[in-house]
C-alpha positions as CSV (number, residue, x, y, z in Angstrom):
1,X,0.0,0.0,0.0
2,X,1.1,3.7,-0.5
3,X,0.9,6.9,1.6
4,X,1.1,9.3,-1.1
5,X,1.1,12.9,1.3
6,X,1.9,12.6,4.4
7,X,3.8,16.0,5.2
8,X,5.3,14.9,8.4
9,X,9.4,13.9,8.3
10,X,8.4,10.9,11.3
11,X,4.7,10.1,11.5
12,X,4.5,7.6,14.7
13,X,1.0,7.2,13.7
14,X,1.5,5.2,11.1
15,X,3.5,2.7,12.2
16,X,0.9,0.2,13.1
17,X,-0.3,0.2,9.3
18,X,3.4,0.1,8.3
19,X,4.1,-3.2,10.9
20,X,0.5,-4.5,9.4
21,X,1.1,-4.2,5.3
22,X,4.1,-3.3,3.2
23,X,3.7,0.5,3.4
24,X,5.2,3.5,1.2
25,X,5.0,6.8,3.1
26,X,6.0,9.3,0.6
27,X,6.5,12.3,1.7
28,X,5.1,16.1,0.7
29,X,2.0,17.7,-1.2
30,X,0.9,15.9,-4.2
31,X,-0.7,16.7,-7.2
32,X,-2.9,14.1,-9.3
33,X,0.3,13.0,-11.4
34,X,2.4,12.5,-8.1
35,X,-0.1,10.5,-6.7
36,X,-0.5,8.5,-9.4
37,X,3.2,8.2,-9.4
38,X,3.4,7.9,-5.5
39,X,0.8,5.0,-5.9
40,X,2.2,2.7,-8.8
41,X,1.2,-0.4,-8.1
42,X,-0.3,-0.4,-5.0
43,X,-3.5,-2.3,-4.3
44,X,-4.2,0.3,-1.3
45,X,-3.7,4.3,-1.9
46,X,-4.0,6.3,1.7
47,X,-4.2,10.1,1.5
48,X,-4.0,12.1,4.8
49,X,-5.5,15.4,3.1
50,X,-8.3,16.9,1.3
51,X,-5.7,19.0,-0.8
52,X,-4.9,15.7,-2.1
53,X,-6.8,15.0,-6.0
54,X,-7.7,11.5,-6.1
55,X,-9.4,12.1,-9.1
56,X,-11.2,9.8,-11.8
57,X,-8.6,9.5,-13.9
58,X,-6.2,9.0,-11.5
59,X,-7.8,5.9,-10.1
60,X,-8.4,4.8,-14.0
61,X,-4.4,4.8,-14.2
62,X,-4.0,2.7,-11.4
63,X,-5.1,-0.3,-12.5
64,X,-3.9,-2.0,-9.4
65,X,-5.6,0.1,-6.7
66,X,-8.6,-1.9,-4.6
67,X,-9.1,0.5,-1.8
68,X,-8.9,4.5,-1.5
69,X,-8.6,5.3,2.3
70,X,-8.4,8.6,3.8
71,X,-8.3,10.0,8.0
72,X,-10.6,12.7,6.9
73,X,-14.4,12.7,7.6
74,X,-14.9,14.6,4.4
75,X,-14.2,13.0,0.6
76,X,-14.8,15.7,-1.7
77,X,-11.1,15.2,-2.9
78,X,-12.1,11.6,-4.3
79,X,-14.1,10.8,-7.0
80,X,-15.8,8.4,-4.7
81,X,-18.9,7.3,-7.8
82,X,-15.7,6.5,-10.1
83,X,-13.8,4.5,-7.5
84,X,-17.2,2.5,-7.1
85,X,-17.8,1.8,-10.6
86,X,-14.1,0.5,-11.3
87,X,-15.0,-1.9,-7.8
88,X,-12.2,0.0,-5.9
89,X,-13.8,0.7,-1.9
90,X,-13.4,4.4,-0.5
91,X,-12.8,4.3,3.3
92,X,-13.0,7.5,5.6
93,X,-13.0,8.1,9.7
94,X,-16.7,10.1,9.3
95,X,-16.8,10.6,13.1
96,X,-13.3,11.5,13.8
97,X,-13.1,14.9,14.2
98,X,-16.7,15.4,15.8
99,X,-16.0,16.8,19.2
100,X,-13.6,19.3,17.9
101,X,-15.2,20.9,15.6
102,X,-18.4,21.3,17.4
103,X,-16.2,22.8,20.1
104,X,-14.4,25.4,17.7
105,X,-17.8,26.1,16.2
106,X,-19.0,27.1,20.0
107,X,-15.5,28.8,20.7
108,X,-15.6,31.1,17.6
109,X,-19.2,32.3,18.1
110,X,-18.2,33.3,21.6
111,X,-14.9,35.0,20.6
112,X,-17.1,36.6,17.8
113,X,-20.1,38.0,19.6
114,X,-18.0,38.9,22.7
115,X,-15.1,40.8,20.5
116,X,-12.6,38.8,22.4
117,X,-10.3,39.2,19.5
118,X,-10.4,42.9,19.3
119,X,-10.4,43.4,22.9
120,X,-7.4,41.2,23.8
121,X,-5.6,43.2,20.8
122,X,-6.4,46.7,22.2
123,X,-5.6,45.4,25.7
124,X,-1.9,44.1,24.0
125,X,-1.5,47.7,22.5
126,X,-1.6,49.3,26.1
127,X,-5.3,50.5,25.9
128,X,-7.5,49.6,29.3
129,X,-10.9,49.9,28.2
130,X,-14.2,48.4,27.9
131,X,-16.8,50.6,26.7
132,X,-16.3,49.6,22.4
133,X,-16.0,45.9,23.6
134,X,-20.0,45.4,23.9
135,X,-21.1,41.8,23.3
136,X,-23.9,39.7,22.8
137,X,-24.8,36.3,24.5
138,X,-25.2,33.0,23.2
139,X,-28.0,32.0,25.7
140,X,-31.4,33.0,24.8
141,X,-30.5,33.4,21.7
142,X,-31.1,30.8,18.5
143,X,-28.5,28.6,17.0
144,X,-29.8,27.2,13.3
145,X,-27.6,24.0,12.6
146,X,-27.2,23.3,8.5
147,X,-26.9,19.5,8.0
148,X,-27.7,17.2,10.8
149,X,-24.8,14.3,10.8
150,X,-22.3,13.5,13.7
151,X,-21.2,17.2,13.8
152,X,-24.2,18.8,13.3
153,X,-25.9,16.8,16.3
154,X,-23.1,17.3,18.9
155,X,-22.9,21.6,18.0
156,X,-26.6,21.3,18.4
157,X,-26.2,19.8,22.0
158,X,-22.9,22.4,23.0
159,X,-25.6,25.2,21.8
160,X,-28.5,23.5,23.8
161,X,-26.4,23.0,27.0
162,X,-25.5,27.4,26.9
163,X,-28.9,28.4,26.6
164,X,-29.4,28.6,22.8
165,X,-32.5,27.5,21.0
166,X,-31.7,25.0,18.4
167,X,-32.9,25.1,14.7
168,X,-32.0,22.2,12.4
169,X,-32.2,21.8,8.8
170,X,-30.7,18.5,7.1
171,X,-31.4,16.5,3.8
172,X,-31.9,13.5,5.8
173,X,-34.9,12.6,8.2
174,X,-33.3,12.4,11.4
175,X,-34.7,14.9,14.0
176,X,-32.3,15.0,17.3
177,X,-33.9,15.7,20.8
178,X,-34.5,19.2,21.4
179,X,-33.6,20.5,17.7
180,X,-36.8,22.0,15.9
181,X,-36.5,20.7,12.3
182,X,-37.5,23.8,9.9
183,X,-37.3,24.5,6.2
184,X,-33.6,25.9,5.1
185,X,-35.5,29.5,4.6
186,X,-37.0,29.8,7.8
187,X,-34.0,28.9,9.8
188,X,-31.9,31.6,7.8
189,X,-34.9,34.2,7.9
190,X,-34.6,33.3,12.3
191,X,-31.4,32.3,13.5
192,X,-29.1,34.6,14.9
193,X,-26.0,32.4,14.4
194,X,-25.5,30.0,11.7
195,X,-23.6,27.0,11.5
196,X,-22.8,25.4,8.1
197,X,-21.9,21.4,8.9
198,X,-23.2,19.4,5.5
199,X,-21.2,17.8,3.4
200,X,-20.2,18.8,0.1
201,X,-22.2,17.6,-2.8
202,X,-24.0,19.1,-6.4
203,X,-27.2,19.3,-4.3
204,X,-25.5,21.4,-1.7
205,X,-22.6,23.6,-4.1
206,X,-23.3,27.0,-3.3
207,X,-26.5,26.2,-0.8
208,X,-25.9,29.5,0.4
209,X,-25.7,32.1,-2.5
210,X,-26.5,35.7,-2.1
211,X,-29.6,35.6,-1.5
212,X,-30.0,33.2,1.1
213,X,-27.5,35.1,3.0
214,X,-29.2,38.5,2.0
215,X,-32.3,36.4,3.8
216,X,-30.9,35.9,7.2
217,X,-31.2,38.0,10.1
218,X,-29.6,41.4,10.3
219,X,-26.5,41.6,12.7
220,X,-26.7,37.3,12.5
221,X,-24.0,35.0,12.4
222,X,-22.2,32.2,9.9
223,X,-19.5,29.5,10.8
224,X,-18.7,27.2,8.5
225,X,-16.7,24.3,9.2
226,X,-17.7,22.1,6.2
227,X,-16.4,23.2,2.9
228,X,-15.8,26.6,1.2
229,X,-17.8,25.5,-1.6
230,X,-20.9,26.0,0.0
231,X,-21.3,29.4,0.5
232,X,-21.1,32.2,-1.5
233,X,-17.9,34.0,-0.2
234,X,-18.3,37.0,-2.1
235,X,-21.5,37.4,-1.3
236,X,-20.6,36.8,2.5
237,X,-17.9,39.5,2.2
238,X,-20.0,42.3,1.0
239,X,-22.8,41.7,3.4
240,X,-20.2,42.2,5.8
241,X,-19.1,44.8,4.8
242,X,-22.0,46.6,4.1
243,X,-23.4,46.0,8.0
244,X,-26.0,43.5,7.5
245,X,-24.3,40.4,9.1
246,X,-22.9,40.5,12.3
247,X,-19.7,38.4,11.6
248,X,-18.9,35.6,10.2
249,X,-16.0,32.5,10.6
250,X,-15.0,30.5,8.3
251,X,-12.7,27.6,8.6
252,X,-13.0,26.5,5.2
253,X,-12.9,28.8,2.0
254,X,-13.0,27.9,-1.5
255,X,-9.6,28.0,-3.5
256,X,-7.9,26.5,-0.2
257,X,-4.9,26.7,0.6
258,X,-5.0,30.3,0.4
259,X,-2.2,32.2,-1.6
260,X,-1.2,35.1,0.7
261,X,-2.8,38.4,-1.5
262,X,-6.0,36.1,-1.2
263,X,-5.4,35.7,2.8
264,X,-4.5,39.0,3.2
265,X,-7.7,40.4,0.9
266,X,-10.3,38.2,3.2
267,X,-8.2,39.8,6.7
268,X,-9.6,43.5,5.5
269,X,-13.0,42.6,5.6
270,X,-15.1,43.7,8.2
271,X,-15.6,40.8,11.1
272,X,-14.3,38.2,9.0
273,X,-12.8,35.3,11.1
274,X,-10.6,33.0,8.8
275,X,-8.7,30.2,10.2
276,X,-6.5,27.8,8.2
277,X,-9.0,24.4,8.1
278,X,-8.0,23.6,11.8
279,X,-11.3,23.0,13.3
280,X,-10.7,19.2,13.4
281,X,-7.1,19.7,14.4
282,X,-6.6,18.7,17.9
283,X,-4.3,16.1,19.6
284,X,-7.0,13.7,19.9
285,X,-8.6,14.2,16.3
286,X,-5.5,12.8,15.1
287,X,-5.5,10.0,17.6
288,X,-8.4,8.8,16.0
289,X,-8.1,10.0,12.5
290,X,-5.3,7.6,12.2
291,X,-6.3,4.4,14.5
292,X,-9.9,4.7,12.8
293,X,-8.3,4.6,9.3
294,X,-5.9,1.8,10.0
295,X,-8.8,-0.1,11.6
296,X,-10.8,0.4,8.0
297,X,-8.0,-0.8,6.2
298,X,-6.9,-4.1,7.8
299,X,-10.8,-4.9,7.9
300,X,-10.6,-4.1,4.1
301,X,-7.8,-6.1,3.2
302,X,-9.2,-8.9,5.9
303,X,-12.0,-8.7,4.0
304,X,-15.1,-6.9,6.2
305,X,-15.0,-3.5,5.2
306,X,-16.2,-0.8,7.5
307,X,-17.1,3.0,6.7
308,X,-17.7,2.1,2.9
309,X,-18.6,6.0,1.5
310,X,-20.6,3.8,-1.5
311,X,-20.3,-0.2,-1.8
312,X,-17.8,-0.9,-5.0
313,X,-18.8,-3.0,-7.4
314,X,-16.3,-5.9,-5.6
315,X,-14.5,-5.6,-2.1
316,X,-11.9,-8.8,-2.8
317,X,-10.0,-8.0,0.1
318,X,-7.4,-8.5,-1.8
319,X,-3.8,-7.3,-0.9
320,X,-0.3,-7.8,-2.7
């Protein structure tokens, strides 16, 4: 099997797949070639990041490959319906990084509606004072959760156990305790935060474009922790700017990673929180990013496969 990105120069965390299977860790950012090259002739290709193009026709030109596994909940980077159709399984860790990134969603809407940013820099450039630093609670307040999965369910519950009232919209028919399910329109039109947590599909490409955003509450907020995709950036930006939102932080932007003019253009804008995709990225995320894709691997190859995105045509099991 081949590791085809990992970016580390000694990544203990994959020694138990490398004392399991004959493992190539190849080190650096790849592009679809590399990977392709990086991968020759392996029956299993592992990608640690969604940077990472494991594209249709890169699975057509290895004609070798049975299983594409990656640590990452999300898959957008693989053309999982392409992978199925030529029998090859895609693997991910879908509930990995679930506490975390409810718990940065919580965190940034605090920092945001308390100005915890701006206050600890004007306290840092040897100002005492407290009179511009007026926030806003979270309790009392209404929370509307986009996309109802693992991470959707547990920021619902962090918002629930502050105070918030909890508004949930999802694709699929599961309705959590204490989460009113509404129409997508209605939450927007009465949320006063926002959180973005569905995956990344045709359905859900630009789900929120300008006018959805125009739709929500003035002075409102939007995290999104999914994928840049889904939202309408620019259209985010000049709401912004123009006052009608609140704030808004977003983990994820399209184009990422960001070249620095593009980093540098997003900083100007007016309450604009951007981090770089580190939501999921705490000690124990990676704990189980790794054990939970080594775990779906050696149950591949052993021939039981677990977290199947779609079932492949045939899962032989096979590894040479």
């Amino acid at each position: 099997m081949a590791v085809v990105d990992c970016l580390e120069p000694d990544e203990p965390r994959l020694a138990r797949l490398a004392a399991s299977l004959p493992t190539r860790i190849v080190r650096g950012r790849a592009s679809a070639d590399d990977v392709v090259e990086r991968a020759e002739g392996a029956t299993v290709l592992a990608t640690l990041y969604t940077y990472t193009p494991v594209t249709k026709d890169v699975i057509a030109r290895l004609p070798r490959l049975e299983l594409v596994a990656t640590r990452t909940a999300g898959y957008s980077h693989i053309a999982v319906e392409a992978a199925a159709r030529r029998g090859v399984g895609v693997v991910t860790v879908p509930t990995a990084p679930t506490a975390s990134v409810a718990e940065y969603t919580l965190a940034v809407l605090m920092m945001g509606r308390r100005r915890l940013a701006e206050a600890a820099a004007s306290t840092a450039a040897g100002r005492w004072e407290f009179t511009g630093f007026i926030g806003a609670d979270l309790a009392g307040h209404t929370l509307g959760v986009i996309g109802l999965g693992s991470i959707g369910r547990r920021v619902a519950g962090l918002a629930r156990a502050v105070g918030m009232n909890v508004l949930g919209w999802s694709r699929s028919d599961v309705r959590p305790e204490g989460v009113e399910r509404v129409g997508l329109d209605e939450l927007l039109r009465r949320s006063d935060a926002v959180s973005v947590n569905v995956a990344l599909t045709s359905e859900t490409h630009r789900l929120l474009d300008r006018d959805r955003l125009t739709s929500m509450r003035p002075g409102a907020w939007l995290v999104n922790t999914a994928r840049g995709e889904i939202v309408d950036i620019d259209a985010l930006c000049d709401l912004l700017a123009g006052g009608h939102l609140g704030g808004a932080c977003l983990d994820v932007v399209e184009g990422e990673p960001l070249d620095a003019e593009r980093a540098r253009s997003l900083a100007a804008v007016p309450n604009l929180i951007i981090t770089p995709h580190i939501a999921w990225l705490t000690q124990e995320t990676l704990e189980r990013q790794f054990s939970g894709m080594t775990d779906a691997i050696l149950a591949f190859c052993d021939g039981r496969p677990v977290d199947l995105v779609l079932p492949p045509a045939t899962t032989s099991g096979r590894t040479t």
